[in-house]
Backbone as CSV, one residue per row, in Angstrom:
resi,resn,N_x,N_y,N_z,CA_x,CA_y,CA_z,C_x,C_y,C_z
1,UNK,141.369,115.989,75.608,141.654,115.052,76.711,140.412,114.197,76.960
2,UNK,140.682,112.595,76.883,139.400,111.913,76.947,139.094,111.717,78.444
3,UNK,137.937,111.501,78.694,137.237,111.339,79.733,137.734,109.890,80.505
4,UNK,137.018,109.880,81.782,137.205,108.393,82.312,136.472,107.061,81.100
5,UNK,136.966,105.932,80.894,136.490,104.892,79.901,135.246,104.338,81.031
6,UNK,134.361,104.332,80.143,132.728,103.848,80.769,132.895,102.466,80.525
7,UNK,132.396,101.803,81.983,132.446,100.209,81.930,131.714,99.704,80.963
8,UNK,132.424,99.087,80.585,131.714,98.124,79.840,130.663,97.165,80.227
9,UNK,129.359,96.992,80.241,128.455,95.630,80.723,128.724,93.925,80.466
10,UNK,128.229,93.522,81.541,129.125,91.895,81.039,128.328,91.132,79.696
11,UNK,126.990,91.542,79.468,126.283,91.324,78.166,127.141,91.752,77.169
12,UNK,128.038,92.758,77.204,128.158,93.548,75.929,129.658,92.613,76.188
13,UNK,130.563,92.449,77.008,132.092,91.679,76.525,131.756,90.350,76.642
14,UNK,130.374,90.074,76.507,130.402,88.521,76.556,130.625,88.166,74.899
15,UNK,129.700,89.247,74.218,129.938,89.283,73.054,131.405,89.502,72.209
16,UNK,131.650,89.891,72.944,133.445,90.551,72.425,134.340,89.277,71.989
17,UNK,135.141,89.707,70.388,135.349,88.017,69.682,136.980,87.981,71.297
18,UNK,137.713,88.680,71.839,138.661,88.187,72.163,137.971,87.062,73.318
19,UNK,136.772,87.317,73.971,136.142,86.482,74.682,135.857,85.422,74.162
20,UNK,135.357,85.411,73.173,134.859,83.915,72.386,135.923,83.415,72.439
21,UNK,137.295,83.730,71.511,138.441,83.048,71.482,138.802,82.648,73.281
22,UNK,138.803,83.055,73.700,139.177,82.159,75.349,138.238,81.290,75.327
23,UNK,136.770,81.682,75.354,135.918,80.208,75.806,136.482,79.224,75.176
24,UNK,136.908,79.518,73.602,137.085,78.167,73.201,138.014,77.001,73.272
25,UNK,139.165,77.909,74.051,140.029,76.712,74.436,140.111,75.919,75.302
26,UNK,138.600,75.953,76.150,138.767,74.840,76.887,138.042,73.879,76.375
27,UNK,137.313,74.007,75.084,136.872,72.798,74.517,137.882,72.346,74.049
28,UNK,138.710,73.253,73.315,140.273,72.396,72.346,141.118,71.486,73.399
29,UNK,140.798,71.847,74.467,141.976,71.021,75.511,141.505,69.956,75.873
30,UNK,139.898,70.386,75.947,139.053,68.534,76.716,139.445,67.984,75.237
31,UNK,139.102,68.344,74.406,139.324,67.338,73.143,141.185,66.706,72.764
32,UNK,141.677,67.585,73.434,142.797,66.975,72.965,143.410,66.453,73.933
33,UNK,142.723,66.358,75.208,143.674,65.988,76.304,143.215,63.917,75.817
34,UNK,142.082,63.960,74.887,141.811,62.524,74.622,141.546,62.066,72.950
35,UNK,141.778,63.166,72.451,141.765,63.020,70.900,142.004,61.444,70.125
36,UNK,142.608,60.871,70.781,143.242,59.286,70.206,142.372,58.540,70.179
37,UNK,141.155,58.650,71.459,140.149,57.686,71.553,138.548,58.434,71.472
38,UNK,139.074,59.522,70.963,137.631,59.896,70.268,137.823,61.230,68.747
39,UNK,137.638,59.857,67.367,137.630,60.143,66.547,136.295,61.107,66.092
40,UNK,137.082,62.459,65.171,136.354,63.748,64.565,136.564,63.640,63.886
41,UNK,135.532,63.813,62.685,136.038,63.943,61.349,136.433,65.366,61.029
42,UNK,135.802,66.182,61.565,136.220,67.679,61.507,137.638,68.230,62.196
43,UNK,137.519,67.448,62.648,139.824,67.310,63.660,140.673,66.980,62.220
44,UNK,140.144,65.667,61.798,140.936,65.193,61.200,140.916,65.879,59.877
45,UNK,140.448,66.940,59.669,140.584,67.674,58.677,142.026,68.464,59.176
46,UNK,141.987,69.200,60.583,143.209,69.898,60.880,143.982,69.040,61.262
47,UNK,144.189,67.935,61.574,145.620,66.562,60.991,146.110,66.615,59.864
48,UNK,145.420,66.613,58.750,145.474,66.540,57.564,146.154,67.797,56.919
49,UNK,145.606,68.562,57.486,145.974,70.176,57.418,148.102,70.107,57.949
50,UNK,147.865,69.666,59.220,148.861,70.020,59.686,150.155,68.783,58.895
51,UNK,149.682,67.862,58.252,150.571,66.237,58.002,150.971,67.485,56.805
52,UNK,150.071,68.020,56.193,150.235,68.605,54.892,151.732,69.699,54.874
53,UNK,151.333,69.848,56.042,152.652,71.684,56.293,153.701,70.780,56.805
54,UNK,154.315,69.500,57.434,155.216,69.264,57.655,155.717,69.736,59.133
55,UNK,156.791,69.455,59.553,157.276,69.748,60.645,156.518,71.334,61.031
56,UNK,156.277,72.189,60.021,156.421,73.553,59.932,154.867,73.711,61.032
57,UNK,154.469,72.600,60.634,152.675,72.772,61.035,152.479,73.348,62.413
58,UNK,152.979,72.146,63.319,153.116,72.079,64.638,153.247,73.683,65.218
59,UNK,154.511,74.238,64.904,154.930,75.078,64.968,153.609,76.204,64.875
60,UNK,153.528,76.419,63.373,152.516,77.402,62.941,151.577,77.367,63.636
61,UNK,150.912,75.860,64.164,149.367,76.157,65.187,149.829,76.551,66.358
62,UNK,150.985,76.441,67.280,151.799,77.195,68.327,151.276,78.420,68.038
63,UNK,152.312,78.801,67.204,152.371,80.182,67.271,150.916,81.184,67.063
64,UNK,150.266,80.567,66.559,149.191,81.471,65.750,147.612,80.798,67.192
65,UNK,148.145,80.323,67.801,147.649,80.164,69.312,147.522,81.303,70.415
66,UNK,149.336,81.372,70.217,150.131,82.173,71.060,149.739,83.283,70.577
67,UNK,150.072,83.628,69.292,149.403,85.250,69.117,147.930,85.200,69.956
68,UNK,147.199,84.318,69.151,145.313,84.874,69.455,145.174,84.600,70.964
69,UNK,145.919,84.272,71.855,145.706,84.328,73.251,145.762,86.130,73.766
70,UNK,147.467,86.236,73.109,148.127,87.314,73.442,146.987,88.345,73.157
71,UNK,146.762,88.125,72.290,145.847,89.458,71.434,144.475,89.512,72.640
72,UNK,143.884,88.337,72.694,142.736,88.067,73.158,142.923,88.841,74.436
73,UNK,143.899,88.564,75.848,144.064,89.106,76.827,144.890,90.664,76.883
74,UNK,145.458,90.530,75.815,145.532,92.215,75.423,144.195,93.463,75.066
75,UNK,143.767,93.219,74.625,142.181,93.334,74.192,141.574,93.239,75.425
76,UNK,141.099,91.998,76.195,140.358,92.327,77.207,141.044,93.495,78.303
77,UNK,142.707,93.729,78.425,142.871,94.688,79.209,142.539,95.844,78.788
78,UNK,142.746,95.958,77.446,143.198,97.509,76.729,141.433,97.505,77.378
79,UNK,140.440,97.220,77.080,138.651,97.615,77.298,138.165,97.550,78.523
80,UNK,139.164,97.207,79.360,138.448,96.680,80.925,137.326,95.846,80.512
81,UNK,137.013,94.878,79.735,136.341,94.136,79.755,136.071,93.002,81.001
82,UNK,135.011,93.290,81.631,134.571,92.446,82.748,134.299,90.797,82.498
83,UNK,135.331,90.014,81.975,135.908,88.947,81.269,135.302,87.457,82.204
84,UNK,135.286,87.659,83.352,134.992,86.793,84.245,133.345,86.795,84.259
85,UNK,132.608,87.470,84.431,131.429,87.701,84.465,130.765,87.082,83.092
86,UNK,131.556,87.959,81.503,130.972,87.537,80.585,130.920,86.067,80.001
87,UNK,132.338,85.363,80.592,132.723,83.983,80.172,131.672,83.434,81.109
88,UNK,131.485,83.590,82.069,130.619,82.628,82.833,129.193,82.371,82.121
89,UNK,128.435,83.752,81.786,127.166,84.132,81.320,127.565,83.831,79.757
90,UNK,128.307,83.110,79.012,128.321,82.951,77.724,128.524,81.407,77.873
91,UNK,129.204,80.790,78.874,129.415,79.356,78.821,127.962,78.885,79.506
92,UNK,127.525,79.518,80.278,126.395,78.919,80.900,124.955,79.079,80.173
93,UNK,125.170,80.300,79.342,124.045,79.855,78.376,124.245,79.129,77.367
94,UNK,125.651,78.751,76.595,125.621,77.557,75.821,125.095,76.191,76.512
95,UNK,125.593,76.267,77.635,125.204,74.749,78.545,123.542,74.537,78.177
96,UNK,122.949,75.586,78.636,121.623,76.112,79.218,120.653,75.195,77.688
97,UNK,121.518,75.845,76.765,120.616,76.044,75.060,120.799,74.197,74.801
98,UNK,122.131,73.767,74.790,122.483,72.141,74.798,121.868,71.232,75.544
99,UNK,120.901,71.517,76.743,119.438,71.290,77.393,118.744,71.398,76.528
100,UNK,118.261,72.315,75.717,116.693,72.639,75.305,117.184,72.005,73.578
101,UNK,118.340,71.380,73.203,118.745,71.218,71.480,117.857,69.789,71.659
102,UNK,117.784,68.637,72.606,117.251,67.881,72.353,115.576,67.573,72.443
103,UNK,115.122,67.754,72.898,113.658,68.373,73.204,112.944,69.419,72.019
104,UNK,113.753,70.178,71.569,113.940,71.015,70.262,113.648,70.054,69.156
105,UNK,114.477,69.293,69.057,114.819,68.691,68.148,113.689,67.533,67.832
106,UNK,113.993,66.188,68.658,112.454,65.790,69.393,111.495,66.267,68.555
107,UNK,110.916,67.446,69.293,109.410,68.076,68.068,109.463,68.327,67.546
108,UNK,110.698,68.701,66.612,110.801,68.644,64.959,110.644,68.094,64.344
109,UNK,111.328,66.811,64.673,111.091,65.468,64.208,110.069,64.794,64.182
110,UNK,109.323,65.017,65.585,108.143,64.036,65.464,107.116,64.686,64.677
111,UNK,107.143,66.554,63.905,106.182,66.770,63.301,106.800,66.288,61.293
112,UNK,107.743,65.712,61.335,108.218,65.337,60.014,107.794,64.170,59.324
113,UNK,107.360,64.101,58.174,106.477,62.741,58.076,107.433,61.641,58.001
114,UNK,108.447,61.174,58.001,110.019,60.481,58.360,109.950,59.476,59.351
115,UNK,109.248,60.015,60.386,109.690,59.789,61.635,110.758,59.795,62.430
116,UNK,110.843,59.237,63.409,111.941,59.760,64.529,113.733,59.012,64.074
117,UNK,114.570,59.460,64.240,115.999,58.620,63.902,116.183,57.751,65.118
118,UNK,117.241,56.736,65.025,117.499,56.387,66.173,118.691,57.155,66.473
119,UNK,118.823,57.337,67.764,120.002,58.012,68.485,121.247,57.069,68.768
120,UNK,121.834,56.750,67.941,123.006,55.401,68.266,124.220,56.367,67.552
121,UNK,125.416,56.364,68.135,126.548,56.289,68.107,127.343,55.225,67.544
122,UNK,128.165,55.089,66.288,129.061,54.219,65.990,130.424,54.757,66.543
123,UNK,131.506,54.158,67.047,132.501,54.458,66.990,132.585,55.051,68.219
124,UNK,131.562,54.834,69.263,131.595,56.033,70.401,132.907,55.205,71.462
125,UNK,133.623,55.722,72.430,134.328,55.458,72.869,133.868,54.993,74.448
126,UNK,134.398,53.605,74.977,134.253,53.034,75.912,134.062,53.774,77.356
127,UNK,134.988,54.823,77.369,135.386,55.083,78.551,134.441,56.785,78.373
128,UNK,134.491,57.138,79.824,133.603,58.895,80.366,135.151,59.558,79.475
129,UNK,136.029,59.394,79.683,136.696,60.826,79.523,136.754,60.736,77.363
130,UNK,137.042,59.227,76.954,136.919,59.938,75.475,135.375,60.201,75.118
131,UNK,134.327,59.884,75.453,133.503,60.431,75.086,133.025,62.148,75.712
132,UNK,133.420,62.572,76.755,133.562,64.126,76.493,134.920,64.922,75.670
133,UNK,135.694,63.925,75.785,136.743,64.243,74.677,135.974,64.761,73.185
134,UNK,135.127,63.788,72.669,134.125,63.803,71.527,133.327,64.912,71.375
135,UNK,132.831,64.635,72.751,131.635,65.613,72.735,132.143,67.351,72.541
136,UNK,133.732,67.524,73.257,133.936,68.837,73.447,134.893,68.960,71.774
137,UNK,135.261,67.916,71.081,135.716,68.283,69.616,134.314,68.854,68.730
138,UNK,133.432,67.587,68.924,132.316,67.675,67.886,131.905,69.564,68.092
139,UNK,131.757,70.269,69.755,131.133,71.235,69.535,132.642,72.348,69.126
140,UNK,133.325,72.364,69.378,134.344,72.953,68.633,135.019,73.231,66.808
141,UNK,135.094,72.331,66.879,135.490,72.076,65.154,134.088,71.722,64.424
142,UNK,133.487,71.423,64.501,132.327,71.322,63.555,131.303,73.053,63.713
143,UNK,131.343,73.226,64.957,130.944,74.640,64.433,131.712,75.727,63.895
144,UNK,133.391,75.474,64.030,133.918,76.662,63.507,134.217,75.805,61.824
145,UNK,133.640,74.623,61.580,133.537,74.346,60.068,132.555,74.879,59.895
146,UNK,131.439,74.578,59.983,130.023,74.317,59.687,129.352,75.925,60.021
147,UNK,129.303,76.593,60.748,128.733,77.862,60.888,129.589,79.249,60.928
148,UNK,131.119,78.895,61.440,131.849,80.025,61.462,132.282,80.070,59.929
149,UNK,132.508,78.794,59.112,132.984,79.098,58.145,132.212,78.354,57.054
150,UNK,131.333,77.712,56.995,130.431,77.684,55.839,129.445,78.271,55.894
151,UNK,128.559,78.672,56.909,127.189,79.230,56.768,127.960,80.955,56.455
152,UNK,128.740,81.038,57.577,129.306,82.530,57.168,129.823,82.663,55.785
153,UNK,130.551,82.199,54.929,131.057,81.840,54.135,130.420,81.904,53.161
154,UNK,128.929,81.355,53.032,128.092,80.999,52.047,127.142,82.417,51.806
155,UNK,126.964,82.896,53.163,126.076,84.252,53.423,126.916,85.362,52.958
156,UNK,127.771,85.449,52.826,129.086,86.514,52.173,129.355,86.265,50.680
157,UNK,129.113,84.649,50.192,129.244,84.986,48.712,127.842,85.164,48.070
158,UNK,126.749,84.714,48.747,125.691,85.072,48.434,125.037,86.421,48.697
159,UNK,125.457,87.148,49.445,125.493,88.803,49.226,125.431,89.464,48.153
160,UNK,126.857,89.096,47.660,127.977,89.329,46.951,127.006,88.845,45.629
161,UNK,126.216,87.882,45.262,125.538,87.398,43.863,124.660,88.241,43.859
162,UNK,124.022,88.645,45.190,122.313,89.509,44.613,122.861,90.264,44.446
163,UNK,123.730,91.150,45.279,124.023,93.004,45.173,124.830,92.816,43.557
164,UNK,125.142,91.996,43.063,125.836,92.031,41.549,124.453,92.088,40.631
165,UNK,123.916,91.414,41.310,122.312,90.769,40.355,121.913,92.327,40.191
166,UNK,122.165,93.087,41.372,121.090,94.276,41.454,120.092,93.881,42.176
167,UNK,120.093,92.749,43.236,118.711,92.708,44.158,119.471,93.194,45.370
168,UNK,119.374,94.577,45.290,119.484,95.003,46.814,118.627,94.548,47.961
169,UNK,116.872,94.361,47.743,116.282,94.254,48.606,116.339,93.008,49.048
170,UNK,116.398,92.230,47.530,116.691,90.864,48.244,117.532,90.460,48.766
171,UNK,118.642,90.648,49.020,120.267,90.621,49.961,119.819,89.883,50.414
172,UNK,119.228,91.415,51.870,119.323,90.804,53.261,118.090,90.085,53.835
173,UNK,117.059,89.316,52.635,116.024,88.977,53.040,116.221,86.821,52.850
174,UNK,117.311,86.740,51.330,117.508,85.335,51.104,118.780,84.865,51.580
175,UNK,119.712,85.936,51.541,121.187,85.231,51.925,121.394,84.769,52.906
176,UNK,120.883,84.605,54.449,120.819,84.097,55.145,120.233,83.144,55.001
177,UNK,118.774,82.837,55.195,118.022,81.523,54.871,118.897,80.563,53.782
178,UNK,118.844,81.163,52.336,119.735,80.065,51.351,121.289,79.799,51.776
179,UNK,121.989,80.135,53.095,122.797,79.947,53.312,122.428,79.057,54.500
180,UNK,121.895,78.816,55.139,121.604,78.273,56.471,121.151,76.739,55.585
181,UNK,120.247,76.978,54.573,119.718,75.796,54.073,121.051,75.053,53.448
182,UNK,121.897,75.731,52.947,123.432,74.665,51.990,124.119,74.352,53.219
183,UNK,124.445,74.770,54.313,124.993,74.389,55.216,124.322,73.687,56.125
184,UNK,123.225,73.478,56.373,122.651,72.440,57.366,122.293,71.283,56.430
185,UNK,122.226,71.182,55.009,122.502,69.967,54.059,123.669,69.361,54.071
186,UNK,124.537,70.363,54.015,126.288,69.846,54.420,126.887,69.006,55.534
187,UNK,125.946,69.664,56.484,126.600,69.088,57.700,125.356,67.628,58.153
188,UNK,124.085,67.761,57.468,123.697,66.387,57.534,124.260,65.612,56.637
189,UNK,125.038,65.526,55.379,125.373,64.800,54.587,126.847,64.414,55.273
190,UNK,127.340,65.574,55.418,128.762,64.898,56.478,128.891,64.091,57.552
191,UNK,127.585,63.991,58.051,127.599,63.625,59.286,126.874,61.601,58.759
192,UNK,126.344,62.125,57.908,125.612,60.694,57.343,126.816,59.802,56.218
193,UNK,127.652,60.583,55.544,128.793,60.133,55.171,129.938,59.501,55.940
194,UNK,130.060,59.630,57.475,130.976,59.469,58.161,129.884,57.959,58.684
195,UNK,129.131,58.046,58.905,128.401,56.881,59.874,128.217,55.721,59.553
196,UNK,127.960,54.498,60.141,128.226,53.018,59.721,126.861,52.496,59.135
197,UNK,126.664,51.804,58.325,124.915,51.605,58.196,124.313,52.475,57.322
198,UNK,123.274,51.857,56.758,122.593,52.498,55.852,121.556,54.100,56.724
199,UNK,121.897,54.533,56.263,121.442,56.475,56.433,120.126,56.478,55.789
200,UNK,119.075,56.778,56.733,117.993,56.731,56.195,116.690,58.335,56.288
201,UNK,116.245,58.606,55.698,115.078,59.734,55.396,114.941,59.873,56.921
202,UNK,115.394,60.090,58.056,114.799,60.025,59.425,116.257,60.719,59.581
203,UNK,117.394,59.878,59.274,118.807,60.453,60.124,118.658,61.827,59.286
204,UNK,118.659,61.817,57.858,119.226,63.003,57.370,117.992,63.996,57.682
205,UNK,116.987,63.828,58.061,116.204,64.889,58.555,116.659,65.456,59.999
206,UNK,116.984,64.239,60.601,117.536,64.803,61.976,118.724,65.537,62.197
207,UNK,119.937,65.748,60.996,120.636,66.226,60.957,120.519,66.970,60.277
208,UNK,119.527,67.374,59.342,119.411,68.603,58.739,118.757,69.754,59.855
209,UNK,117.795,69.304,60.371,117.243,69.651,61.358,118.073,70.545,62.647
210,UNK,118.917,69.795,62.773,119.858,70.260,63.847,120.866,71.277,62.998
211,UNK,121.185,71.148,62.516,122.151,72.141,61.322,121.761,73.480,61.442
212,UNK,120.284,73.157,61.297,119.040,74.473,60.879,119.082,75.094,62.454
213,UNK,119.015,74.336,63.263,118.792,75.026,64.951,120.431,75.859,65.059
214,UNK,121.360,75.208,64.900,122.522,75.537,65.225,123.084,76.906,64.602
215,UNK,122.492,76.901,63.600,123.099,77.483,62.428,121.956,78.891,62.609
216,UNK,121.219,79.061,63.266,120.146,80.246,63.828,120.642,80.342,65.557
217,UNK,120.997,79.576,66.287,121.633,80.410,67.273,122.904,80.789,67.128
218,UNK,123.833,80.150,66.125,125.140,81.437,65.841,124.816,82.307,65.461
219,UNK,123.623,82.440,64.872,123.478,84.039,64.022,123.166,84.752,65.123
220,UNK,122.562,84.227,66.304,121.294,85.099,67.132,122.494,85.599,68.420
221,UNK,123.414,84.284,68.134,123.565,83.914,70.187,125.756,84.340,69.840
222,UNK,126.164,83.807,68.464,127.706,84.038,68.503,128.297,82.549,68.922
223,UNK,129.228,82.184,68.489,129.981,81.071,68.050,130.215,80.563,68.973
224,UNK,130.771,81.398,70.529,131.203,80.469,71.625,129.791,80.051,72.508
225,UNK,128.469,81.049,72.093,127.451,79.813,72.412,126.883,78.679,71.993
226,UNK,127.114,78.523,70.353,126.548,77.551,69.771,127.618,76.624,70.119
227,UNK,128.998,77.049,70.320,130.125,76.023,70.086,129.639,74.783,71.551
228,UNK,129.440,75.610,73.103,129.282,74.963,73.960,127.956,74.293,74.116
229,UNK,126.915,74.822,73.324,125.799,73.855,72.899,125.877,72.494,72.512
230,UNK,126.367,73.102,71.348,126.682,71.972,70.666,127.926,70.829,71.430
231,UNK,128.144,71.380,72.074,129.150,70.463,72.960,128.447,69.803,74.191
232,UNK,127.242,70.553,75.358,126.917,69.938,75.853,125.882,69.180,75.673
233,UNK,125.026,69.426,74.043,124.007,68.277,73.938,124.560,66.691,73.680
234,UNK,126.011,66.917,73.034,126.410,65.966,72.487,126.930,65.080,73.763
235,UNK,127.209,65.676,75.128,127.908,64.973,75.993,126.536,64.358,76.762
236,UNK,125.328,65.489,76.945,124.494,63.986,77.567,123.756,63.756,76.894
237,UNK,123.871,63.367,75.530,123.605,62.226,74.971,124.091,61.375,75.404
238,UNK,126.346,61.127,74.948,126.880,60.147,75.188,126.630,59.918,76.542
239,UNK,127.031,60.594,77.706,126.936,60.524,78.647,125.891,59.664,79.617
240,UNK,124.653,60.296,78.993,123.405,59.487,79.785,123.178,58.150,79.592
């Protein structure tokens, strides 16, 4: 016969993935409540996705919504997870970190022999609500491209090469780093591929740069903090 279930701490279900999955739908909703007037290239991958499946699409992202909600608030009951506490202390330190990404960033740059990028927006949208529309896609879908599923992605097949190689020791000492490095190249080249104007030794440092920050607080901090980081540096940028 088991004992009474020991609370859980709000540090420890902040971490908990059914929690992450809630934070993140309120970025999916700011982004889609204005999606039309603030173009993602990382959205328009799941357009593309969904034009591809046909009527069936729509449907399938419903449903497979509806499950990971269900699951998500099933989960937080089945654990007594203190859900309110941890969402607050997980959204407010993404906010917190999306403060310190530009200033971060900043002295990276200015120690790069490159020099500084300019901070200009093509394509940014006229109005306050599509540009947090933007801001809350860019930190959504580009981190669950870019770190949930390429840096992770890359660190799992690169495991997978040393422990074949026979470098056990080296595993867990390169697969991270050489994975952080192909994916923060990726996502500066994506990001310099999408933009108007010639891309110069300054932008792609600044976006490699940022790749590299982002791509070390998912490892450190978990997806729904980098996601709202990355969401609120991008809004006062546009914003300010």
């Amino acid at each position: 016969m088991s004992g009474p279930r020991r609370p859980v701490d709000p540090i420890t279900a902040a971490a908990d993935p059914a929690l992450t999955l809630l934070l993140l739908l309120p970025l999916g909703l700011i982004h889609l409540s204005g999606w039309r007037r603030a173009g993602s290239a990382a959205f328009g991958f799941v357009l593309q996705l969904l034009e591809r499946l046909g009527s069936a699409g729509s449907w399938l992202l419903a449903a497979g919504l509806a499950i990971g909600v269900l699951w998500a608030v099933g989960r937080i009951r089945l654990l007594g997870l203190p859900w309110r506490t941890g969402a607050l202390f997980r959204l407010g330190e993404g906010v917190a970190w999306g403060f310190l990404l530009g200033p971060a960033l900043r002295l990276l740059t200015s120690l790069a022999p490159v020099g500084s990028p300019p901070l200009a927006w093509a394509g940014t949208p006229a109005d306050w609500h599509g540009r947090l529309a933007l801001a809350a896609g860019a930190g959504l879908y580009e981190e669950l491209l870019f770190r949930a599923g390429l840096l992770a992605g890359l660190r799992l097949l690169l495991r997978g090469f040393f422990r074949g190689l026979g470098w056990q020791g080296a595993e867990p000492v390169l697969s991270f780093p050489l994975a952080l490095f192909l994916s923060s190249l990726a996502f500066a080249l994506a990001h310099a591929w999408g933009r108007e104007g010639t891309v110069g030794a300054a932008d792609l440092t600044f976006l490699f740069l940022a790749g590299v920050l982002l791509g070390v607080l998912w490892r450190l901090r978990g997806l729904a903090v980098v996601a709202y980081a990355h969401a609120a540096y991008d809004a006062i940028l546009l914003l300010g």
